[in-house]
C-alpha positions in Angstrom: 0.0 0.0 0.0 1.3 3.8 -0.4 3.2 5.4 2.3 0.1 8.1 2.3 -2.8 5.5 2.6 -0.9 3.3 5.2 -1.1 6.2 7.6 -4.9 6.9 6.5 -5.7 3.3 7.3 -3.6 3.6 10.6 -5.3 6.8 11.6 -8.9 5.2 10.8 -7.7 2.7 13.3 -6.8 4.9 15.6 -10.2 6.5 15.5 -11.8 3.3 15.8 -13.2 3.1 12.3 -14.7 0.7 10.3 -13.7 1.0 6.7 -10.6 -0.1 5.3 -8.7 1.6 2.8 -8.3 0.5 -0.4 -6.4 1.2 -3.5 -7.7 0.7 -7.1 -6.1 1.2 -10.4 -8.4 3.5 -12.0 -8.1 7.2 -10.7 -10.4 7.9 -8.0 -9.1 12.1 -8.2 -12.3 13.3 -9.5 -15.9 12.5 -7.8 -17.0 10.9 -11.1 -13.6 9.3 -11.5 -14.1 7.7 -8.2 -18.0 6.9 -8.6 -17.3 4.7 -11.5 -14.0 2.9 -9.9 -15.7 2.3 -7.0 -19.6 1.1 -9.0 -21.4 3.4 -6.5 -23.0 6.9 -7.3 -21.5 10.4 -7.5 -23.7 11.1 -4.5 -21.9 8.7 -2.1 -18.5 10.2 -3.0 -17.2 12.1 -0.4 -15.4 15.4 -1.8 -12.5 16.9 1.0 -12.2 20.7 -0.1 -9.9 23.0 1.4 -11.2 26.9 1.9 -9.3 29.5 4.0 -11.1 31.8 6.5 -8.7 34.4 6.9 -5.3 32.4 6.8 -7.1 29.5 9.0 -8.0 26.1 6.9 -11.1 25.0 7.3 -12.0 21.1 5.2 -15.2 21.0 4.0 -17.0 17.6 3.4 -19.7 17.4 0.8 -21.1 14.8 -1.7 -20.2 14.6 -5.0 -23.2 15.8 -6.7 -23.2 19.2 -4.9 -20.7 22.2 -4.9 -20.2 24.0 -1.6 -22.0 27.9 -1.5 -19.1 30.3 -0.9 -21.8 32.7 0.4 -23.3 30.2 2.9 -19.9 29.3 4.0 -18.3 32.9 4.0 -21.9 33.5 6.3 -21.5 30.4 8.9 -17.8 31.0 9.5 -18.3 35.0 9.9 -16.3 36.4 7.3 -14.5 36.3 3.7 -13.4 32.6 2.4 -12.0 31.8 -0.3 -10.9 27.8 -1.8 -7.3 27.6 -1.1 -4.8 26.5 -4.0 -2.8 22.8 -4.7 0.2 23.9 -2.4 -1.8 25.4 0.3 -4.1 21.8 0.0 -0.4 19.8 0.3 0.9 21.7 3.0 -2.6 22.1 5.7 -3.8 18.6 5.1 -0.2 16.5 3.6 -2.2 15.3 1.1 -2.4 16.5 -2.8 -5.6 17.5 -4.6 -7.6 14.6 -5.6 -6.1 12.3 -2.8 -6.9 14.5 0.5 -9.3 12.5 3.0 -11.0 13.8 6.0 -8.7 12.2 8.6 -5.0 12.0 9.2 -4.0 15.5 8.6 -0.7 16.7 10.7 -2.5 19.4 12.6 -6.0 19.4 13.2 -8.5 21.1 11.0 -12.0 22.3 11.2 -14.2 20.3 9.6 -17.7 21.3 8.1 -19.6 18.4 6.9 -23.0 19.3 4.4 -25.7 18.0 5.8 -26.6 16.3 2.7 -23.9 13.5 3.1 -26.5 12.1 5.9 -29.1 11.6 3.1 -26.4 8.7 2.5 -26.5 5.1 3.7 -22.6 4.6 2.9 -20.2 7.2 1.4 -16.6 6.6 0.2 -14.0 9.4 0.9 -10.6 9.8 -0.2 -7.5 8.0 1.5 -4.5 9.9 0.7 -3.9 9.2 -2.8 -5.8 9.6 -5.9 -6.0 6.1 -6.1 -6.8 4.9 -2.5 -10.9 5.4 -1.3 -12.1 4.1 2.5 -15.7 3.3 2.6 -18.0 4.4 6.0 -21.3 6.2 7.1 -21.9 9.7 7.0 -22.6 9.5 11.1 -18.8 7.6 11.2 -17.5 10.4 9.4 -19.2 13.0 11.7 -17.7 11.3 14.9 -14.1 10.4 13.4 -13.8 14.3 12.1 -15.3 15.7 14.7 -17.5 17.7 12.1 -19.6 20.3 12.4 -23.2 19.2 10.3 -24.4 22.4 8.5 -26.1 23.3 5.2 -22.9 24.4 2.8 -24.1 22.9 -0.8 -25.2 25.3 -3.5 -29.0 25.7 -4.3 -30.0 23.0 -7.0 -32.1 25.2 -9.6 -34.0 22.1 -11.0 -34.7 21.4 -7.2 -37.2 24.4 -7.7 -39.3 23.4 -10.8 
């Protein structure tokens, strides 16, 4: 296994979680990328995205059908946010785009999670690489993040008609 998913599988374990990580050969970088590797929907796919409040990371959990509201999150965290950029991803969570996952960072982070992601059964999330997923609940992921459960996603238009 790589280096980076060893130590997500070791931190699940840590946490006393019940997925295992595991690597595939097609590229699980994207949400539809992982979706069809895994032969689950886009909506179970977990997507870790990195904003900055001020300088201050904050990982924000949502499924992959949505996109996270920069004005809903800019409102909930009390000020400007903006997504931060590939080395600013690397260096807060010591993962790379496509491959960060929800646990194992080296500092802690906040962690919102969209409250759509409970609508789930099972979700898979990322496990270090853009090749490694780790399958678990949305209520597992709540309790091993220690995320906050708040409404982040972007209004679905066709939701209104």
């Amino acid at each position: 296994m790589h280096p980076n998913a060893t130590k997500v599988q070791e931190t699940l374990e840590s946490l006393g979680a019940t997925g295992s990580v595991v690597e595939l050969d097609a590229s699980t970088r994207t949400a539809g990328e992982a979706a069809a590797a895994i032969g689950t929907t886009v909506a179970q796919i977990v997507k870790s995205l990195l904003f900055l409040h001020g300088d201050e990371p904050v990982l924000v959990l949502v499924s992959g059908i949505h996109r996270v509201s920069l004005p809903k999150l800019a409102e909930h965290l009390g000020g400007t946010v903006r997504r931060a950029d590939a080395d600013t991803v690397k260096r807060a969570t010591g993962f790379v785009i496509g491959g960060a996952p929800p646990v194992g960072h080296p500092k802690p982070l906040g962690v919102l999670i969209d409250r759509a992601l409970l609508d789930q059964t099972e979700i898979w999330a990322a496990a270090g690489t853009p090749h490694a997923v780790f399958r678990t609940t949305p209520e597992e992921i709540v309790r091993i993040t220690h995320g906050e459960v708040v409404d982040m996603r972007e209004r679905d238009p066709a939701a209104d008609r």
